[in-house]
matplotlib code that plots the C-alpha trace (Angstrom):
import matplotlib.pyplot as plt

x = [22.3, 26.0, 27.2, 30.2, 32.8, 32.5, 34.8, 31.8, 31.5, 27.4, 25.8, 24.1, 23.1, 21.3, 19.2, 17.6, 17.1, 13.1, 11.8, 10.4, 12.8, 9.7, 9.7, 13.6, 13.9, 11.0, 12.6, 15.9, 14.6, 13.2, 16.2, 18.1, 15.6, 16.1, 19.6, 20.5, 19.0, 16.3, 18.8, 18.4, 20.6, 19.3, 20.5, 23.2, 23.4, 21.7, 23.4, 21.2, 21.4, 18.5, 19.5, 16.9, 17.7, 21.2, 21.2, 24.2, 27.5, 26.4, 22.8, 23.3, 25.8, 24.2, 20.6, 22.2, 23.9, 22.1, 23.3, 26.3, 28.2, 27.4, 30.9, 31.9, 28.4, 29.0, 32.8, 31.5, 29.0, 30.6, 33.3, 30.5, 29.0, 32.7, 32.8, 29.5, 28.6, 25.4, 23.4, 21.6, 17.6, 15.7, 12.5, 10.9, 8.6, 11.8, 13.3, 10.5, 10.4, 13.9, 13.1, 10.7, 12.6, 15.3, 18.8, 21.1, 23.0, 26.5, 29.5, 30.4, 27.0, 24.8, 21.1, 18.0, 16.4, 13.2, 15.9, 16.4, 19.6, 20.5, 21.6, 25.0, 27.0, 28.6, 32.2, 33.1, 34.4, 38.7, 38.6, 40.0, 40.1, 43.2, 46.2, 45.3, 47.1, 44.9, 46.8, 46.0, 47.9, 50.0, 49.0, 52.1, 53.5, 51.7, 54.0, 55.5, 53.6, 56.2, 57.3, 56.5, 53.0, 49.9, 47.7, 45.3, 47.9, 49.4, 45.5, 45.3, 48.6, 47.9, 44.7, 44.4, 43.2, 45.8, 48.4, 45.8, 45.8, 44.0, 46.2, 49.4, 52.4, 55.5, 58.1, 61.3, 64.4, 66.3, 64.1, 65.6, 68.6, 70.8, 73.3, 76.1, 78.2, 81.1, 82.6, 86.1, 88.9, 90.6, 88.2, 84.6, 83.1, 79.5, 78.3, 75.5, 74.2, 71.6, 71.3, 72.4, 72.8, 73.0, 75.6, 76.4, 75.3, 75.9, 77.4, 75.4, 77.0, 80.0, 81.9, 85.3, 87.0, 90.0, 89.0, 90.9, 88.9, 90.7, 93.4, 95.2, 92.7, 95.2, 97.3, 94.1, 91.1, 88.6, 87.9, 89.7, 87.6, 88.7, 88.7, 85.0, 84.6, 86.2, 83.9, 80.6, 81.9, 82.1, 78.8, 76.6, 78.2, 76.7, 73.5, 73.2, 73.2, 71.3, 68.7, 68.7, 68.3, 65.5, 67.3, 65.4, 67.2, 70.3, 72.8, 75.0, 77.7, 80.9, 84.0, 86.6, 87.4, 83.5, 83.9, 86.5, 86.7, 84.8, 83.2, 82.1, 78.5, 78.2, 79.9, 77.1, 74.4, 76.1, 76.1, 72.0, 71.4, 73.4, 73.1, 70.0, 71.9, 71.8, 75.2, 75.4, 78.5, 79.0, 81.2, 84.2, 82.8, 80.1, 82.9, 84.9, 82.0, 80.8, 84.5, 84.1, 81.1, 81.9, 84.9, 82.6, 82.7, 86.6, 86.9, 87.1, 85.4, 89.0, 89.9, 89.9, 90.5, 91.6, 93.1, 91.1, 92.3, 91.1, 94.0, 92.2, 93.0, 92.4, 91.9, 92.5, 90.1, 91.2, 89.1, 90.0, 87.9, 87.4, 85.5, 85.9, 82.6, 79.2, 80.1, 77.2, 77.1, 77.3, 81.5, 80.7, 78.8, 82.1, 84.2, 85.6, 87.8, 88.3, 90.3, 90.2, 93.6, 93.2, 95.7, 95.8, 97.5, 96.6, 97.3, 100.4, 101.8, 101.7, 103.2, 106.3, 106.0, 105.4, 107.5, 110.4, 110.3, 114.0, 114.4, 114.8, 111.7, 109.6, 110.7, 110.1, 106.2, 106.5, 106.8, 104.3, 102.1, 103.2, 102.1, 99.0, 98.3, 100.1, 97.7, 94.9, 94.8, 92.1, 90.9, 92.2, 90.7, 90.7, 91.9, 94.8, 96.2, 99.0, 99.8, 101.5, 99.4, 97.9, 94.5, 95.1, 96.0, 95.6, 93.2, 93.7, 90.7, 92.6, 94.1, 98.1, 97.3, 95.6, 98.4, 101.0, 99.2, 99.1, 102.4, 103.5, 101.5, 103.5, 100.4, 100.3, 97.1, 95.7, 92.9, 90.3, 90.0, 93.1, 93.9, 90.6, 91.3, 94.9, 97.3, 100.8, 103.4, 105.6, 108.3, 106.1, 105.5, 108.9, 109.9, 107.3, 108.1, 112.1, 110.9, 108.8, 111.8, 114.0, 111.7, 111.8, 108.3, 108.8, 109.0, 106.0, 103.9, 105.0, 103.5, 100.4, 99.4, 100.0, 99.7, 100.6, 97.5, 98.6, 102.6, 102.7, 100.8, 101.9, 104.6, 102.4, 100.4, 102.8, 103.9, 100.8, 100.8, 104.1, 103.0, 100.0, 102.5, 104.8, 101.5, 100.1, 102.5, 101.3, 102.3, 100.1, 97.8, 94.7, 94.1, 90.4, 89.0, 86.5, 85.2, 82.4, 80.6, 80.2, 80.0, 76.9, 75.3, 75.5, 73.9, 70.9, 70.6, 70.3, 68.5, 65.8, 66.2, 66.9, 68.7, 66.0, 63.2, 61.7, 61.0, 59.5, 56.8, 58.6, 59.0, 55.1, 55.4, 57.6, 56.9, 59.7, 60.4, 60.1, 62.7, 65.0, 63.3, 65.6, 64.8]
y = [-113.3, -113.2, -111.5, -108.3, -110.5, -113.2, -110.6, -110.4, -106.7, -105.6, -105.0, -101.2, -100.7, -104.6, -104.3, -100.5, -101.7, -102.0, -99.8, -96.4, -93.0, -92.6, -96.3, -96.5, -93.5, -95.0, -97.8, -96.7, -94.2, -96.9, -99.2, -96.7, -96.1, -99.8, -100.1, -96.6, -96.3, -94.0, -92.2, -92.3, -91.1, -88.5, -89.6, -86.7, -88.2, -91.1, -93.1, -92.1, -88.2, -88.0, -86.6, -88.5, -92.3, -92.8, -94.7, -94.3, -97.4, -98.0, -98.5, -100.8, -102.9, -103.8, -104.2, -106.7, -108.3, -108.2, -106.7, -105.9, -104.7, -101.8, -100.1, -101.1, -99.2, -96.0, -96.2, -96.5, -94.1, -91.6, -92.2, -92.0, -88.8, -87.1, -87.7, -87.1, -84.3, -85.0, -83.7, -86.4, -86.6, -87.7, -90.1, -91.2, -88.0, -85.6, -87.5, -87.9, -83.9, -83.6, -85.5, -82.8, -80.1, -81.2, -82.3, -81.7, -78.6, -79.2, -79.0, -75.6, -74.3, -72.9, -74.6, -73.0, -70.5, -73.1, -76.3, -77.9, -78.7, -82.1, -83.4, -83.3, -86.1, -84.9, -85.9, -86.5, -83.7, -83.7, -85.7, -83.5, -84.3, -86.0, -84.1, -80.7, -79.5, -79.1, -76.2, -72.6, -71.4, -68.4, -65.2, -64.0, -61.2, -61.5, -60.5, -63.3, -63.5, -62.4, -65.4, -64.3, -62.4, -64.0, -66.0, -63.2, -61.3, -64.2, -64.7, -61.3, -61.1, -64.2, -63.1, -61.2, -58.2, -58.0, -56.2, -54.4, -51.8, -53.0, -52.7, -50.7, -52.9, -53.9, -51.5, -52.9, -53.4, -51.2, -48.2, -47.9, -46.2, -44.3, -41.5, -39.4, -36.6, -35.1, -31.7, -31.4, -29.6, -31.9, -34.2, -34.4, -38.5, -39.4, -43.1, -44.6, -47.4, -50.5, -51.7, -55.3, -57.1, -55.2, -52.5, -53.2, -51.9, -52.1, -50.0, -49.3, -46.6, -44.3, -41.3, -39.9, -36.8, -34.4, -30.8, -29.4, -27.0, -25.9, -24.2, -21.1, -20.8, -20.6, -17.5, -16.0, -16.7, -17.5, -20.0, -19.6, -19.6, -22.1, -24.3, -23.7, -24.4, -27.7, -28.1, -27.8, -29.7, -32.7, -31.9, -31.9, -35.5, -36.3, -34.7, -36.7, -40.5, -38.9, -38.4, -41.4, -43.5, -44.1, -42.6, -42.8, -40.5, -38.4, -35.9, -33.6, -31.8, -29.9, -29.5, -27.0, -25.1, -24.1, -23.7, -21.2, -19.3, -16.1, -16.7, -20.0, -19.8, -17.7, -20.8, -22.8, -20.8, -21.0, -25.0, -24.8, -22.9, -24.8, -28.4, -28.3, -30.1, -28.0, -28.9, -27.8, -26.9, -29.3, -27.6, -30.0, -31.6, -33.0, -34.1, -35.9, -37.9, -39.0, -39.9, -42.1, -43.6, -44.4, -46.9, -48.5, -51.9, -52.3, -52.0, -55.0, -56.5, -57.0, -53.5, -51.2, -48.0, -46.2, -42.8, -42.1, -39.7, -38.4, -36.5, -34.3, -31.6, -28.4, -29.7, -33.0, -34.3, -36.7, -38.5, -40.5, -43.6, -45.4, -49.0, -50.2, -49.1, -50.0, -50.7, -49.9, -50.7, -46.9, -46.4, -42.6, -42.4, -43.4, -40.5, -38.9, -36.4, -34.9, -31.6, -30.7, -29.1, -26.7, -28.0, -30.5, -31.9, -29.1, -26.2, -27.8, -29.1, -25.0, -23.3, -26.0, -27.4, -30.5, -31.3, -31.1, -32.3, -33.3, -34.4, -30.8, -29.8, -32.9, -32.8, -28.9, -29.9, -32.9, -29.5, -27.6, -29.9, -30.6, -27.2, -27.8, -31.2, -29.7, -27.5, -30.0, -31.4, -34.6, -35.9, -39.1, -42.0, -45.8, -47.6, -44.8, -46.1, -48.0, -46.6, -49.3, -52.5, -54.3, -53.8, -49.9, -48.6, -46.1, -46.1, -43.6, -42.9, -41.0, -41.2, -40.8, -44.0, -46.0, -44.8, -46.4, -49.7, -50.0, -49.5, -51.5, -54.7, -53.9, -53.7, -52.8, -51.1, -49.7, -52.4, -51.0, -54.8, -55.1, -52.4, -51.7, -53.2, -53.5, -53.9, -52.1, -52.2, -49.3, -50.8, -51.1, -47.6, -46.3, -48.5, -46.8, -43.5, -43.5, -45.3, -42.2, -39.7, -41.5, -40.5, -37.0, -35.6, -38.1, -41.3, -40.1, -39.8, -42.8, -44.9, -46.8, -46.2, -42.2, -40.8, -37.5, -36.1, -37.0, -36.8, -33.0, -34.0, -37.5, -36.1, -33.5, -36.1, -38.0, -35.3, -35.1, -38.8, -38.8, -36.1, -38.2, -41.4, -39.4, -38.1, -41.4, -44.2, -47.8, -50.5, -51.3, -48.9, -50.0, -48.6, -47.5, -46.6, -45.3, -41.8, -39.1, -40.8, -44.2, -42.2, -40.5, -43.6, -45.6, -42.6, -42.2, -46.2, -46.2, -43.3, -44.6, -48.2, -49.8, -52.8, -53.4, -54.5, -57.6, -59.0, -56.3, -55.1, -52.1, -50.6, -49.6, -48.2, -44.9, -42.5, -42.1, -38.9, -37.8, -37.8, -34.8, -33.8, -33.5, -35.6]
z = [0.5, 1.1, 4.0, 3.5, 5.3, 2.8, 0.9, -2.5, -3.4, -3.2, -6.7, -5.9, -9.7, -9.6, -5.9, -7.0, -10.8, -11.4, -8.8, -9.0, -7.7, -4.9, -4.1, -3.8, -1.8, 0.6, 1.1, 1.3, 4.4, 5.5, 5.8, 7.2, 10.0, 10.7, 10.4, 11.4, 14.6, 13.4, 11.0, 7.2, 4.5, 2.0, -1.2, -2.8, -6.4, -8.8, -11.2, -14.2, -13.4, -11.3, -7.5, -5.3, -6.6, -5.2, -1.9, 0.4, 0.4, 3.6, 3.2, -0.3, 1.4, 4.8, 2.6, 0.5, 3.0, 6.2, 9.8, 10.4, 13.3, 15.1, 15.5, 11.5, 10.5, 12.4, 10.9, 7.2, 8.0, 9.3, 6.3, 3.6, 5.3, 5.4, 1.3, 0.4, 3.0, 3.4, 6.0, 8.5, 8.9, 11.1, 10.1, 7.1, 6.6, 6.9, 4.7, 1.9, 2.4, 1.3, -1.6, -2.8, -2.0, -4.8, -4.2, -1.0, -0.8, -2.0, -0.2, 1.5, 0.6, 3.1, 3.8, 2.5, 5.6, 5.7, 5.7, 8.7, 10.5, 11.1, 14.5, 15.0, 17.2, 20.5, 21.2, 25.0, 26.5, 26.7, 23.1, 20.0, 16.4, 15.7, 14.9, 16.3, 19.4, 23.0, 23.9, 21.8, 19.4, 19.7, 17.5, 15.9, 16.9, 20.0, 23.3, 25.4, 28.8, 31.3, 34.0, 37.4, 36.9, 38.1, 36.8, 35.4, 34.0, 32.5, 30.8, 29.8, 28.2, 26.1, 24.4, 21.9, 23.0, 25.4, 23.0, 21.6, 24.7, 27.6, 30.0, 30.0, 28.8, 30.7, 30.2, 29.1, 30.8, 29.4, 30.7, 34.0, 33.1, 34.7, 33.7, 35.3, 33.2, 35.0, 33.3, 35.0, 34.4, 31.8, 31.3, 30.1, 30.7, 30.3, 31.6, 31.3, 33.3, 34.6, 37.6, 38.2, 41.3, 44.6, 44.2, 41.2, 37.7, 33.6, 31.6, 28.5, 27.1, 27.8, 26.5, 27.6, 25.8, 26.6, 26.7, 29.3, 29.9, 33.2, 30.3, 31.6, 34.2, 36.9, 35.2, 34.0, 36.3, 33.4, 31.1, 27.6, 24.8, 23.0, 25.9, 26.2, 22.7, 22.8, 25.9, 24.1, 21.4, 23.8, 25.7, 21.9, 22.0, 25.1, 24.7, 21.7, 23.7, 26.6, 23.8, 22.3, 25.4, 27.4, 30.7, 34.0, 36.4, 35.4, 37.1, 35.7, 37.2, 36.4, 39.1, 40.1, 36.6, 36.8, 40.3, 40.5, 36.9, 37.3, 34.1, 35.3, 36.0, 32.1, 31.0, 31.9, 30.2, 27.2, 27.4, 28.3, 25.2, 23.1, 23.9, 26.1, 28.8, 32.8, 34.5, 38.8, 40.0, 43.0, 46.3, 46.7, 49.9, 47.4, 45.2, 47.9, 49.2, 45.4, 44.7, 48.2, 46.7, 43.7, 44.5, 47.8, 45.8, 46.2, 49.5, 51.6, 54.6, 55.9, 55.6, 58.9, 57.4, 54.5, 52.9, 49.6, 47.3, 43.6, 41.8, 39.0, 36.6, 38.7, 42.6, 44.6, 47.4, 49.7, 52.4, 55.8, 56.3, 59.6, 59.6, 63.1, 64.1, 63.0, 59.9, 56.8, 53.1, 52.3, 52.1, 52.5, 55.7, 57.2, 56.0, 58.8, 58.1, 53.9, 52.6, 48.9, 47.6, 45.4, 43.2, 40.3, 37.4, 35.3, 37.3, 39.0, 35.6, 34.2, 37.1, 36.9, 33.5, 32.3, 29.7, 30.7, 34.7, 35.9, 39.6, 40.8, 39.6, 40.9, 44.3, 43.6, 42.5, 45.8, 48.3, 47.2, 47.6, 51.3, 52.0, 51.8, 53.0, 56.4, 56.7, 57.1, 61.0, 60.8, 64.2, 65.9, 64.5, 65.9, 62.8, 61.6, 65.8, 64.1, 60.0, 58.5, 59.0, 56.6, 57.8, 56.4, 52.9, 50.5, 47.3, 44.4, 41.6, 39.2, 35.9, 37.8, 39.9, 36.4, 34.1, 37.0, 36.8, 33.0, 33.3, 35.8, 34.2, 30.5, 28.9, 24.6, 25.4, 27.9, 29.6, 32.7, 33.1, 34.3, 36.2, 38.0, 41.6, 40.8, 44.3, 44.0, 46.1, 48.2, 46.0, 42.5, 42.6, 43.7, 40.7, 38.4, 39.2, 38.8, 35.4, 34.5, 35.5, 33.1, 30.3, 28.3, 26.9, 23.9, 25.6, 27.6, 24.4, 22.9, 26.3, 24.6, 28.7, 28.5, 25.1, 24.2, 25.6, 28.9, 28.7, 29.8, 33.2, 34.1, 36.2, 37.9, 39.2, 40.4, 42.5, 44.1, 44.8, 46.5, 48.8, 50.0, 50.3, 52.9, 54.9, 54.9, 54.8, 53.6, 52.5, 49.7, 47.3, 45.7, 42.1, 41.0, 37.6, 38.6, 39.8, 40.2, 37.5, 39.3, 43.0, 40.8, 39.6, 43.3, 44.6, 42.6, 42.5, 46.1, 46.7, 44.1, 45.7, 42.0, 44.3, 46.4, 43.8, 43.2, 39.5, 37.1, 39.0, 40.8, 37.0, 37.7, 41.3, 40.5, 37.9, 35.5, 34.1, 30.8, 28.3, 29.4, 32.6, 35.2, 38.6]

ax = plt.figure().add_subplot(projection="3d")
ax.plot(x, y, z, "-o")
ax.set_aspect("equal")
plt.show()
C-alpha cells in the first residue's frame, strides 16, 4: 500500500468494489472511528445512485494508504465536510442508524425533529473566521455616538434600539438659538444668532428693511398709515424666519416712534393680530444700556473710559463709561452717567430738511442739538480727569458713524467686515464731513455707502455727531455696526449662561420653550 505523499491518486471505486452497501458502511464507520478519533463520516452520496455506499475522500484515502498526519486529516476533513455538508456522528451505532433512516439532509435543509445534532467544534475564544471584522458593524442610518458621553451612553446610542426611542435624543446644535427684532423709527432689523465662544455668537440669519416708520411723526404726533403699513410688511417677513427656526429665547422690542406716537400702543395690536409677533416698547434708559452692551466686544483692556453714543431715526442715547475701577466683563454695569435726546435723523432731517443742507443750515442742525446735550450735567468721573488722552475716546453704533467709514475706506460696496471696529481720526472725519457738504441730494444717492434711501438724512446725522465731538473731544472714534440687536442677544446669552456650558450636556438642563412662546 502506497502511502498519499508518494503523490499516486487512491482508487475509491476499486477498494469498495465487492462488498455489500451494509458491509461498506460498517466498515467505513469503523475506520473512521479509528482514524477519526471516534468520529465517522455518514456517507452523503454513492457512485451507483444508492445514498449509503459513498465513503468520504478522507476516509478512502487514509484506508488505502495508511495514517497520516494528524493536522493534514483534520484540514481534509474539515474541507470535505464544508462541500459535502455533512453532519458529524458520533459511534458506529449512530452511524448504522443514519443509514436506516435514509440519506443526509441536504444542504440548507433542516434535520428531522427525531435527528440528532452533531457535535460541533469549539474555536478559542478571541479567534474569528477569516475575513470578517472583530469590531460590529454599523446599522445604517443609525446616529453617530456623540464624543464626550460616557461609556453607557456611548452603548446605548450604538445599538439598535437606541434610535428607536429609548432615551430622548440629543438635540441639535442648532436648537439654541437666539433672536433680537428691533422696530425703530427708520429701521426694522431681525438677527438671529448661536452662541460661540465666550461673548461671542453666530449669526444664522438676518433681516434689515427701511420703513421709516417714525414718518411725519414729529409734525403730526401719530404714526402715518402708510408708515405702519410698510411696517407690518417688514414684520410678516420676520415672523416668517422666526417660524422657520428652531429659536430658543427671543426678544422683541420697538423704540422711540412707538414710544412717543399716541397711537403707538394701537400700533402694536395691530402687528399681534396680524403677524402673531408681541413687540414691548422699551423706556430709553433700557435702550442706552442694550446699545452699551451690544458693542462690549470692541472695547479694549487698554481703554479707561469712553463716551458711547447711538444716533437713530427719532432719538439718540449716549452713555459715559468709566473703567478704572473694578473692572467686569459686563460693558454696561459700568455706565455712569446716560441722557437720551429726543432727537434723531428723522425728526431732525424734517424740521431742517435734508435734501438740500448747505453750511448755514448744518451748523443751524449742529445748535440745536447743543441745546440739548447742555442740558445734561453727568457727575465727575476718574477716567474723563484729563479728555484728550489716548486712554479715552468716543464709539458711535449708528448708521452716520458706518456710512463715514465706508466712505472714508473708498469702498464699491458697502462691507460690515471692514468697517466694524474701524479707528478714525479728528482729521478723517473733518475730512469726511466737508466731503459730504460738497455733495447735493444726487451725489448723496449715487454713494454705493449711502443710497438714496439714506441721502435725505446723512447730513442730519452728521449734525448730531458734531455736537457730541465739541462736548466730548477726542482724538480718535471707534466705529460699531452693531446695535440693540447684538446689546439683545449678549443679554439673553448671559443671562441664560449659553457661555458658560460644557459640551452638549447643558442642552438637557433648561427647558426650551416652545416654538413661539415667549421667554
Amino acid at each position: 500500500m502506497k502511502d498519499l505523499r508518494d503523490g499516486d491518486t487512491p482508487d475509491v471505486g476499486a477498494s469498495l468494489a465487492g462488498e455489500r452497501p451494509s458491509e461498506r458502511a460498517a466498515k467505513a464507520a469503523s475506520d473512521g472511528v479509528k482514524q477519526g478519533h471516534g468520529q465517522a463520516v455518514v456517507p452523503s452520496s454513492s457512485f451507483d445512485g444508492t445514498p449509503s455506499e459513498r465513503s468520504s475522500a478522507s476516509e478512502s484515502t487514509t484506508s488505502k494508504g495508511g495514517p497520516e498526519p494528524s493536522g493534514r486529516r483534520r484540514r481534509r476533513r474539515r474541507k470535505s465536510a464544508r462541500k459535502s455538508e455533512v453532519k458529524p456522528v458520533t459511534g458506529a451505532a449512530e452511524a448504522g442508524d443514519q443509514q436506516a433512516a435514509g440519506p443526509s439532509p441536504a444542504a440548507g435543509e433542516k434535520p428531522s425533529p427525531g435527528e440528532k445534532k452533531g457535535r460541533r467544534r469549539r474555536r478559542k475564544s478571541g479567534r474569528e473566521i477569516q475575513g470578517r471584522p472583530l469590531t460590529p458593524q454599523k446599522v445604517p442610518g443609525q446616529a453617530k455616538a456623540q464624543s464626550g458621553a460616557g461609556s453607557h451612553a456611548r452603548t446605548a446610542s450604538a445599538s439598535p434600539h437606541a434610535a428607536g426611542g429609548g432615551a430622548p435624543a440629543v438635540r441639535r446644535q442648532a436648537d439654541d438659538l437666539y433672536a433680537a427684532l428691533d422696530l425703530g423709527t427708520n429701521n426694522c432689523r431681525l438677527l438671529i444668532a448661536q452662541p460661540t465662544r465666550p461673548g461671542q455668537f453666530r449669526v444664522v440669519d438676518a433681516f434689515s428693511r427701511i420703513v421709516r416708520l417714525g414718518e411725519g411723526l414729529d409734525a403730526t404726533g401719530e404714526l402715518s398709515q402708510d408708515a405702519m403699513d410698510r411696517a407690518v410688511e417688514a414684520l410678516k417677513v420676520c415672523a416668517g424666519k422666526l417660524k422657520n427656526r428652531p429659536v430658543r429665547r427671543h426678544r422683541l422690542i420697538a423704540t422711540e416712534a412707538c414710544r412717543s406716537a399716541r397711537n403707538g400702543v394701537e400700533f402694536l395690536e395691530r402687528v399681534l393680530t396680524e403677524t402673531g409677533l408681541e413687540l414691548e416698547i422699551v423706556t430709553r434708559e433700557t435702550e442706552a444700556r442694550l446699545a452699551v452692551a451690544g458693542c462690549s466686544s470692541l472695547v479694549g483692556r487698554e481703554t479707561d473710559g469712553l463716551v458711547l453714543f447711538d444716533i437713530g431715526g427719532g432719538s439718540s442715547e449716549i452713555a459715559m463709561i468709566d473703567l478704572t475701577d473694578n473692572r467686569s466683563n459686563r460693558l454696561a454695569n459700568h455706565i455712569k452717567a446716560w441722557t437720551s435726546l429726543p432727537v434723531g435723523v428723522v425728526t431732525l432731517s424734517e424740521r431742517h430738511g435734508g435734501c438740500l443742507v448747505t453750511p448755514a443750515v448744518f451748523q443751524a442742525m449742529v445748535e440745536e442739538v447743543d441745546v440739548m446735550l447742555a442740558d445734561f450735567d453727568p457727575p465727575a468721573l476718574p477716567a474723563f480727569s484729563g479728555l484728550g488722552e489716548s486712554r479715552i475716546h468716543l464709539l458711535g453704533t449708528s448708521g452716520t458713524v458706518t456710512t463715514l467709514a465706508g466712505l472714508h475706506l473708498d469702498l464699491p460696496r458697502y462691507d460690515r467686515r471692514k468697517v466694524d471696529g474701524l479707528w478714525l481720526s479728528n482729521e478723517d472725519v473733518d475730512r469726511m464731513l466737508d466731503r459730504l457738504l460738497s455733495w447735493d441730494f444726487e451725489a448723496r444717492a449715487a454713494n454705493p455707502c449711502i443710497g438714496a434711501d439714506r441721502a435725505d438724512l446723512v447730513l442730519a446725522g452728521c449734525a448730531i455727531l458734531q455736537s457730541i465731538r465739541k462736548r466730548w473731544p477726542s482724538q480718535r472714534m471707534r466705529v460699531a455696526d452693531r446695535g440693540l440687536r447684538e446689546g439683545l442677544l449678549n443679554e439673553m446669552m448671559a443671562s441664560d449662561g449659553a457661555w458658560r456650558r460644557s459640551g452638549r450636556n447643558f442642552r438637557h438642563r433648561n427647558h426650551r420653550p416652545a416654538q413661539g412662546e415667549k421667554p
